[in-house]
SESE-275675 format. One record per residue (C-alpha): x, y, z; residue number from 1. Coordinates in Angstrom, 1 decimal. Layout:
BEGIN
{u X	v Y	w Z	num NUM}
...
This chain:
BEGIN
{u 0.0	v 0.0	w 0.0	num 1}
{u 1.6	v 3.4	w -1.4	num 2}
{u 1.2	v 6.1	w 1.5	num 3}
{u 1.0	v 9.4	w 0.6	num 4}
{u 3.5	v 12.1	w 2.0	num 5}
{u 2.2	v 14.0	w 5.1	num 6}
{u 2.3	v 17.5	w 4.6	num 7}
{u 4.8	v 19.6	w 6.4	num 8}
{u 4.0	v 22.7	w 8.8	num 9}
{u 6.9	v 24.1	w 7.4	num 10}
{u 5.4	v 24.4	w 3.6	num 11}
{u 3.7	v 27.9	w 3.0	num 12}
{u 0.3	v 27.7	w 2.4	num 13}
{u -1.0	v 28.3	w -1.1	num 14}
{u -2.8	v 31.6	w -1.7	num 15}
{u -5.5	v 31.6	w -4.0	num 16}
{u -5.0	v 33.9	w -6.9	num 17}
{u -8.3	v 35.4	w -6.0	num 18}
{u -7.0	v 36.4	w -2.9	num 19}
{u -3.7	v 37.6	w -4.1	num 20}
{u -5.7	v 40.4	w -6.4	num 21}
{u -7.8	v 41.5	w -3.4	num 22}
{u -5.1	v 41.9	w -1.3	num 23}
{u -2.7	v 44.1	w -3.6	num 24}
{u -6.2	v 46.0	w -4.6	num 25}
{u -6.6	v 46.8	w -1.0	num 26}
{u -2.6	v 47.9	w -0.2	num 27}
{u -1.2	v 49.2	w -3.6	num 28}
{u 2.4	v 49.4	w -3.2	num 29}
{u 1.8	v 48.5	w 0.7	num 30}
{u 2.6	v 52.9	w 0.8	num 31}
{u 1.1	v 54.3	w 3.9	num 32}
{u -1.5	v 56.8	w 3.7	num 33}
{u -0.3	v 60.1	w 5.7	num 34}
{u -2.8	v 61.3	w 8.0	num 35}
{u -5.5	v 63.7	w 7.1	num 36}
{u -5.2	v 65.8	w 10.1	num 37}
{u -1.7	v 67.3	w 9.8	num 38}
{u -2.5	v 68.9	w 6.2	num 39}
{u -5.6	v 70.5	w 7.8	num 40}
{u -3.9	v 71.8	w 10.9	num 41}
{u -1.1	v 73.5	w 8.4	num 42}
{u -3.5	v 75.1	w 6.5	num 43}
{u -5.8	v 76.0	w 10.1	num 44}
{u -2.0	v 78.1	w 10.8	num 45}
{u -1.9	v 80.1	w 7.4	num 46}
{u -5.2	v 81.6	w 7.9	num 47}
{u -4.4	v 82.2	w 11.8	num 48}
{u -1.0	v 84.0	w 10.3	num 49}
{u -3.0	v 85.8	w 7.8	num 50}
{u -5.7	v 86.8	w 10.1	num 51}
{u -2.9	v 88.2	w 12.7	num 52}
{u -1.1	v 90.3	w 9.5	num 53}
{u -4.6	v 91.5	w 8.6	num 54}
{u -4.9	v 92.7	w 11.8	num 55}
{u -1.8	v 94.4	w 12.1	num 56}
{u -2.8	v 96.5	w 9.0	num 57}
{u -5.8	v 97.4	w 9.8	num 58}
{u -4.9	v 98.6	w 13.5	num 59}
{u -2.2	v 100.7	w 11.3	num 60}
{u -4.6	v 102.1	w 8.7	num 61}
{u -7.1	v 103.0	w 11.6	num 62}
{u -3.7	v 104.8	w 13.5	num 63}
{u -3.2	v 106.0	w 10.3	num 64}
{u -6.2	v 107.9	w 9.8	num 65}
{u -6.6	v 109.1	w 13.3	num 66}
{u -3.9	v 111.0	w 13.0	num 67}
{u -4.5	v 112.5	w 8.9	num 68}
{u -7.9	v 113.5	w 10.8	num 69}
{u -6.2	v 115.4	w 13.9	num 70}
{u -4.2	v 117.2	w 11.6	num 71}
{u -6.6	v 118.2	w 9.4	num 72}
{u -8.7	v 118.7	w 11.8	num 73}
{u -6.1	v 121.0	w 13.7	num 74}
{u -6.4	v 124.9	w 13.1	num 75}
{u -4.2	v 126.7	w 11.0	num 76}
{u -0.7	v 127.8	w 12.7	num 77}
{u 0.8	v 131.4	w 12.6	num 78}
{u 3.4	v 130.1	w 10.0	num 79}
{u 0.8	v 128.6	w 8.0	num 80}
{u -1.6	v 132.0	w 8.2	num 81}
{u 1.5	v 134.1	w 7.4	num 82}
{u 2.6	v 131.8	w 4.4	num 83}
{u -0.8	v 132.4	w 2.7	num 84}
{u -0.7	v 136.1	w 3.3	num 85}
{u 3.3	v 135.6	w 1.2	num 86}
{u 1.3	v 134.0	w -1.1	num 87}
{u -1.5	v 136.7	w -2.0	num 88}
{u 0.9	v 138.9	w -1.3	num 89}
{u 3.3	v 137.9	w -4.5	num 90}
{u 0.7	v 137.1	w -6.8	num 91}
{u -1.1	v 140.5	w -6.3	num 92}
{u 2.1	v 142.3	w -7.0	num 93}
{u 2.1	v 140.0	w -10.3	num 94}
{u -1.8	v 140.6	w -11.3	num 95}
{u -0.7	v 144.6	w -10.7	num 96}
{u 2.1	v 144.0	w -13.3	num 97}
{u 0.2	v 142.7	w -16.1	num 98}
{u -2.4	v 145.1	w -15.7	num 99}
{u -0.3	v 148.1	w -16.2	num 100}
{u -1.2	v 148.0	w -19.7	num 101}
{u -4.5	v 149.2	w -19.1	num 102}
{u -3.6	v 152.9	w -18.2	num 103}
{u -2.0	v 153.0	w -21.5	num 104}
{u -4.9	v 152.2	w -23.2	num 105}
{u -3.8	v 149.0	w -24.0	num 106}
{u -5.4	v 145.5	w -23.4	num 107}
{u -3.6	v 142.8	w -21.3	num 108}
{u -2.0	v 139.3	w -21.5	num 109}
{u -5.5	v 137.6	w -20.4	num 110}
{u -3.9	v 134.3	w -20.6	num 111}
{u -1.0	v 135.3	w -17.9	num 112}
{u -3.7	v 137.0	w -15.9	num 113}
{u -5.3	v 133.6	w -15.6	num 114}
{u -2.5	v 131.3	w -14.9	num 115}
{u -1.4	v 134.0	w -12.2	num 116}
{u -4.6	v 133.8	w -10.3	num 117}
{u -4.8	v 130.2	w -11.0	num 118}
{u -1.4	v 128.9	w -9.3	num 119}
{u -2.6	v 131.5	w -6.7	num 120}
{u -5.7	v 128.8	w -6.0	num 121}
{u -3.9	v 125.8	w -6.6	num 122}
{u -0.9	v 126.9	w -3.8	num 123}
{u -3.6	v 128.1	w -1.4	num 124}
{u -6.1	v 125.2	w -2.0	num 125}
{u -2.7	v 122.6	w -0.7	num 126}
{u -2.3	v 125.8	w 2.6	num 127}
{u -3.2	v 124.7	w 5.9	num 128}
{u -4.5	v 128.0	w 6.0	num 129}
{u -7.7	v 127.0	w 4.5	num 130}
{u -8.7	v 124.4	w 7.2	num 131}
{u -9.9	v 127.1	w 8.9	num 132}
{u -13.9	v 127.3	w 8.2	num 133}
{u -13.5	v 131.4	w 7.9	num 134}
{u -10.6	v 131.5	w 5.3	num 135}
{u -12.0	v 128.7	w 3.3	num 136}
{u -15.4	v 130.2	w 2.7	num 137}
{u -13.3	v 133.1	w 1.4	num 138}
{u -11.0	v 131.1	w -0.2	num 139}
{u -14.6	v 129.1	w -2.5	num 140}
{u -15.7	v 133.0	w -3.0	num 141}
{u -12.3	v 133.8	w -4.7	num 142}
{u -12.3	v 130.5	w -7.2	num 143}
{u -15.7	v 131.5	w -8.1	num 144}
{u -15.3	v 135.4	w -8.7	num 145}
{u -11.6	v 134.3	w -10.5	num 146}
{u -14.3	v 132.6	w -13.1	num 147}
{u -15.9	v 135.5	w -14.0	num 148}
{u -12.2	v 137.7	w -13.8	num 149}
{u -11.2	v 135.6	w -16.8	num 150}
{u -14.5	v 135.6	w -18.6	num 151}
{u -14.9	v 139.3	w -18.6	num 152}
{u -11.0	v 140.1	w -19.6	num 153}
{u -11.7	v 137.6	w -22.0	num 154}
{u -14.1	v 139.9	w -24.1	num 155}
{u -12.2	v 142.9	w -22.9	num 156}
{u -10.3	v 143.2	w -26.5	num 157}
{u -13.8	v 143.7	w -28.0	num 158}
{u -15.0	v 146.5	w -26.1	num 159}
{u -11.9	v 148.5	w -24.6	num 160}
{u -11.1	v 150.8	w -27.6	num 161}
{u -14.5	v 151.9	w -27.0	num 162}
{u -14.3	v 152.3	w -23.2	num 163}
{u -11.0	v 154.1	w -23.4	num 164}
{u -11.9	v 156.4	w -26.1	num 165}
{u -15.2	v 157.9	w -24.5	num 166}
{u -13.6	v 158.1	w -21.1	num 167}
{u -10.7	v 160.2	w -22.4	num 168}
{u -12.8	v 162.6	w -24.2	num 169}
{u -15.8	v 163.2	w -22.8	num 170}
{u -15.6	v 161.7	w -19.0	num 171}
{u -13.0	v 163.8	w -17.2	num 172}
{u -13.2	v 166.7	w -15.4	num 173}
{u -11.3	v 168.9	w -17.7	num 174}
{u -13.6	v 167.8	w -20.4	num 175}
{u -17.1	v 168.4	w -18.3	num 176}
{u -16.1	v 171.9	w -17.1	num 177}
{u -14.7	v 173.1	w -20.4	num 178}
{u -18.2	v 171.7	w -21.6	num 179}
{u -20.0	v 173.2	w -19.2	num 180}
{u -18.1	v 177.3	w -19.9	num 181}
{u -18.7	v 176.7	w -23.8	num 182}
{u -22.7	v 175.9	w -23.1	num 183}
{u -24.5	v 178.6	w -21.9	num 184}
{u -27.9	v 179.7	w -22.2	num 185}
{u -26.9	v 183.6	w -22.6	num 186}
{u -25.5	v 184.6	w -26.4	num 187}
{u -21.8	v 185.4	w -25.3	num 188}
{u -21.6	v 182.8	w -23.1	num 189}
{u -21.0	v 182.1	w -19.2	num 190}
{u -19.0	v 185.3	w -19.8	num 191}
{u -21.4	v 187.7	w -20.6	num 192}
{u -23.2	v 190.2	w -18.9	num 193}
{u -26.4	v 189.4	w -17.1	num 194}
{u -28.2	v 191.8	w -19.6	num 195}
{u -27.0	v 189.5	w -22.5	num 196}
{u -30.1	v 188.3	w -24.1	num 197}
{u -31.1	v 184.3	w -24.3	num 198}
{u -30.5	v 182.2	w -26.9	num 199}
{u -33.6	v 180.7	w -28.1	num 200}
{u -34.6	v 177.4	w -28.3	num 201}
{u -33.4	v 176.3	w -31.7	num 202}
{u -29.9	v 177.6	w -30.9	num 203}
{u -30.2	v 176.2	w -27.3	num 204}
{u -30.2	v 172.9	w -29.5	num 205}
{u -27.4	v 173.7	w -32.0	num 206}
{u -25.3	v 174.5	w -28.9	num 207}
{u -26.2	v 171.5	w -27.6	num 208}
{u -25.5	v 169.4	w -30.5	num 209}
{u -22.3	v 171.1	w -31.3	num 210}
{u -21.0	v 170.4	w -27.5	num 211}
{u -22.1	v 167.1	w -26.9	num 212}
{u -23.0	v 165.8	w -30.2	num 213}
{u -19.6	v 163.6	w -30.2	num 214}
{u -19.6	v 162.3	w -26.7	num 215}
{u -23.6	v 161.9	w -26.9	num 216}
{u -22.7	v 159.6	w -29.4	num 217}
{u -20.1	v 157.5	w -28.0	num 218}
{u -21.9	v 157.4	w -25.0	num 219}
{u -24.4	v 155.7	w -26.8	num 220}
{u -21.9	v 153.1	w -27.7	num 221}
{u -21.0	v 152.5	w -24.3	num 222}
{u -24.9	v 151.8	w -23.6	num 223}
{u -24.2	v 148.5	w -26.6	num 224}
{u -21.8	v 147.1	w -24.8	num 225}
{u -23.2	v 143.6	w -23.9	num 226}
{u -19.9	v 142.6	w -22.4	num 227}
{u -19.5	v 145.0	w -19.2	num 228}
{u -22.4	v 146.2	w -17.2	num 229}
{u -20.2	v 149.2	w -15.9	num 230}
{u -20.1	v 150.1	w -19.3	num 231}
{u -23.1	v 150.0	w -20.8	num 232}
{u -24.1	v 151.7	w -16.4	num 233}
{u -21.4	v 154.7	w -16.9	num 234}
{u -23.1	v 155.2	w -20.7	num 235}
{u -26.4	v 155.4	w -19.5	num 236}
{u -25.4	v 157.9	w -16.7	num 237}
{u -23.7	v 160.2	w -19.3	num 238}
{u -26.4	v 160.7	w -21.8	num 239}
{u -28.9	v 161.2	w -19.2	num 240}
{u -26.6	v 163.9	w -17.8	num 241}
{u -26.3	v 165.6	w -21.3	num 242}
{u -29.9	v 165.9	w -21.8	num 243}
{u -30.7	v 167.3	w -18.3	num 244}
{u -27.9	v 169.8	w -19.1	num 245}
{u -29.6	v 171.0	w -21.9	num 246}
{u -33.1	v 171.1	w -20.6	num 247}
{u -31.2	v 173.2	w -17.8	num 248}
{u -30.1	v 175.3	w -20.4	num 249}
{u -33.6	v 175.7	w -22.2	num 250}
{u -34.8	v 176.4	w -19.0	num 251}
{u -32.9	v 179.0	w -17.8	num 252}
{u -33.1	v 180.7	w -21.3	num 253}
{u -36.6	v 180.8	w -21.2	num 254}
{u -36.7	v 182.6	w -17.5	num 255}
{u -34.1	v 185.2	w -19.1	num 256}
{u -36.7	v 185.9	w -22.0	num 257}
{u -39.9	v 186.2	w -19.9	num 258}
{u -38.0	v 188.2	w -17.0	num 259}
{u -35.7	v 190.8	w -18.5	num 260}
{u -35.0	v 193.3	w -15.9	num 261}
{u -32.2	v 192.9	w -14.3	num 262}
{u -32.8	v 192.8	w -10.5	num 263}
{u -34.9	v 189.4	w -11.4	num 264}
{u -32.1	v 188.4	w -13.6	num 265}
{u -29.3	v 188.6	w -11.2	num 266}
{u -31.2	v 186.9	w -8.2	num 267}
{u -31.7	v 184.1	w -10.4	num 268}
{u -29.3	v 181.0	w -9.6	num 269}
{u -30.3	v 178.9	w -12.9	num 270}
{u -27.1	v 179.3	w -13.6	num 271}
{u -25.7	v 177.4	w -10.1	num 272}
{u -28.4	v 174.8	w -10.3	num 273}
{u -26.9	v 172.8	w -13.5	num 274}
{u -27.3	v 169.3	w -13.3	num 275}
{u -24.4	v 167.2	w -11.0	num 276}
{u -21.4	v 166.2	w -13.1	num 277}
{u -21.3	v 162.4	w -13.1	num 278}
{u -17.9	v 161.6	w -10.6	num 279}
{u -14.8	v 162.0	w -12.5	num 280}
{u -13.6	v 158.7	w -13.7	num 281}
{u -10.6	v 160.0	w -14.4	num 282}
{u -8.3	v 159.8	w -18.3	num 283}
{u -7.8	v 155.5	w -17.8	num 284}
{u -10.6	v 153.3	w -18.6	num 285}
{u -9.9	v 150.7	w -16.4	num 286}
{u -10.3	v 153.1	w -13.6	num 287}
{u -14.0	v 152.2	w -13.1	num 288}
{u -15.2	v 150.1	w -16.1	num 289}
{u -12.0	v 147.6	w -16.0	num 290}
{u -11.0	v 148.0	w -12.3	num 291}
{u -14.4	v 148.2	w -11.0	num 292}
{u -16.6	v 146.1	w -13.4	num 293}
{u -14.2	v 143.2	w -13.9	num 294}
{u -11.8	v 143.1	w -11.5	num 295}
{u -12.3	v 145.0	w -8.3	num 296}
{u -16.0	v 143.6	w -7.9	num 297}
{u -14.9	v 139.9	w -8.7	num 298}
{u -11.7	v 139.1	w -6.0	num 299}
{u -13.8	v 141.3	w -3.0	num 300}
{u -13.4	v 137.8	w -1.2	num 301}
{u -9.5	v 137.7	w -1.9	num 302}
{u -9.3	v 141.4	w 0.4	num 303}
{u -11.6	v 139.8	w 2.9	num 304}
{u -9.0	v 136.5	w 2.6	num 305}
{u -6.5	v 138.9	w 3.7	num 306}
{u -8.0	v 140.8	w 6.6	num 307}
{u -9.5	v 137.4	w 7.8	num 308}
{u -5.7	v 136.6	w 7.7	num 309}
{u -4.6	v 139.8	w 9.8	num 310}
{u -7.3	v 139.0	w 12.7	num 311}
{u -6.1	v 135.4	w 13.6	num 312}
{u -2.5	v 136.1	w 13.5	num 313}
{u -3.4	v 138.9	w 15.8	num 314}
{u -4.8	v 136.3	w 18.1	num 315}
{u -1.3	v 134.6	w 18.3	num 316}
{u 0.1	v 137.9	w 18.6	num 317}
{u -2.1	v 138.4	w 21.6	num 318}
{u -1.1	v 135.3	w 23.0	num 319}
């Protein structure tokens, strides 16, 4: 009988491929997995670090901010007041310049007027001085009233001729009184005798005509100009002045007709009871129509600026 060898406990035991597969399906590589928790608790530090930096910047910012807003917020010191007063100063001295031209009956550099008065903004707009609430309201006043500066010596070219031309010979006071002596209501003039006889009307009007014809006429020039409201104002005034002088004159010739003795005569003070002269505005145009109308009236809130100025560095003074 054929015996059949016994198996030995040493002999590895046979693995079924089946088993083989599931078991390499199950370990690939036999590789260890690395845990999921240490990737999350790198990632939980980045946003803690980014959270802290965050922080930090936004304590700075906030510091930051405080102190733009205390400074700001802090009045204007002597140096600063006294730097802005430099500053109107110089630029004033510069705006004089260029308008010397006028009194020559000339027009100005418009264009340097305006860059003049605007670097004047621009430097005072970036002044400390303006954080006061007083000095800035002056300070908006002057931006607005430099606009309409620079508009009105814009259309100056088209209107000065005119302006300098009527003021120089009609609106002085050489011109009004030498006017005045050559129109009389008496034939020989404000020289003759109180028995001279009156001229009568028609020659009251030929008079009239032949002294203020000229001016009558420019002034009426003045009255078209659409660009200046002094000029079309000081036009207006002067033919309203020439007609009440000669409906003086009429006047007073028709009381020498109808009274012709001579003690009513010489008590009568027609002659003293002319009609005002308009104010003398001087041989330069841009004494009231340029000055006045364009400039004076429009940077009233830059000499305001200035005494504003004075009266708070007279507080430091003080203390």
């Amino acid at each position: 009988m054929d015996t059949q060898p016994t198996p030995s406990h040493n002999q590895p035991a046979m693995i079924s491929p089946t088993n083989t597969m599931n078991t390499n399906t199950s370990q690939p590589g036999n590789t260890p997995q690395p845990p999921q928790f240490a990737g999350n608790k790198l990632l939980a530090n980045k946003k803690l670090l980014y959270g802290l930096i965050a922080g930090a910047v936004g304590i700075v910012l906030v510091i930051i901010i405080i102190i733009v807003v205390a400074i700001q917020s802090a009045p204007p010191s002597r140096k600063d007041l006294q730097d802005a007063q430099a500053l109107i100063r110089s630029h004033s001295r510069t705006e004089d310049r260029l308008l010397q031209p006028l009194s020559r009956g000339e027009t100005i550099d418009t264009k340097a007027f305006a860059d003049n008065r605007k670097e004047l903004i621009s430097k005072l707009g970036s002044s400390r001085a303006v954080h006061d609430e007083d000095i800035k309201r002056a300070y908006e006043q002057y931006k607005h009233e430099t606009d309409e500066a620079v508009t009105a010596l814009g259309k100056l070219p088209s209107y000065y001729s005119t302006v300098a031309t009527f003021i120089k010979e009609c609106a002085d006071t050489s011109t009004l009184n030498r006017q005045i002596l050559n129109f009389d209501f008496r034939k020989g003039g404000s020289a003759a005798l109180t028995s001279a006889p009156a001229l009568t009307d028609s020659e009251i009007e030929k008079e009239a005509s032949k002294t203020y014809g000229s001016c009558i006429e420019q002034a009426k020039k003045m009255q078209n100009i659409s660009e200046n409201d002094n000029a079309r104002k000081l036009g207006t005034e002067y033919v309203t002045y020439y007609q009440k002088v000669k409906d003086h004159r009429l006047k007073a010739a028709q009381y020498y007709r109808t009274h012709s003795d001579l003690t009513s005569r010489s008590k009568y003070s027609g002659q003293n009871t002319a009609p005002k002269m308009p104010d003398n505005r001087d041989s330069k145009a841009e004494t009231y129509v340029i000055d006045d109308g364009v400039l004076h009236e429009k940077d009233g809130s830059l000499t305001e600026m200035n005494k504003l100025l004075n009266t708070k560095m007279a507080v430091y003074r003080a203390a």
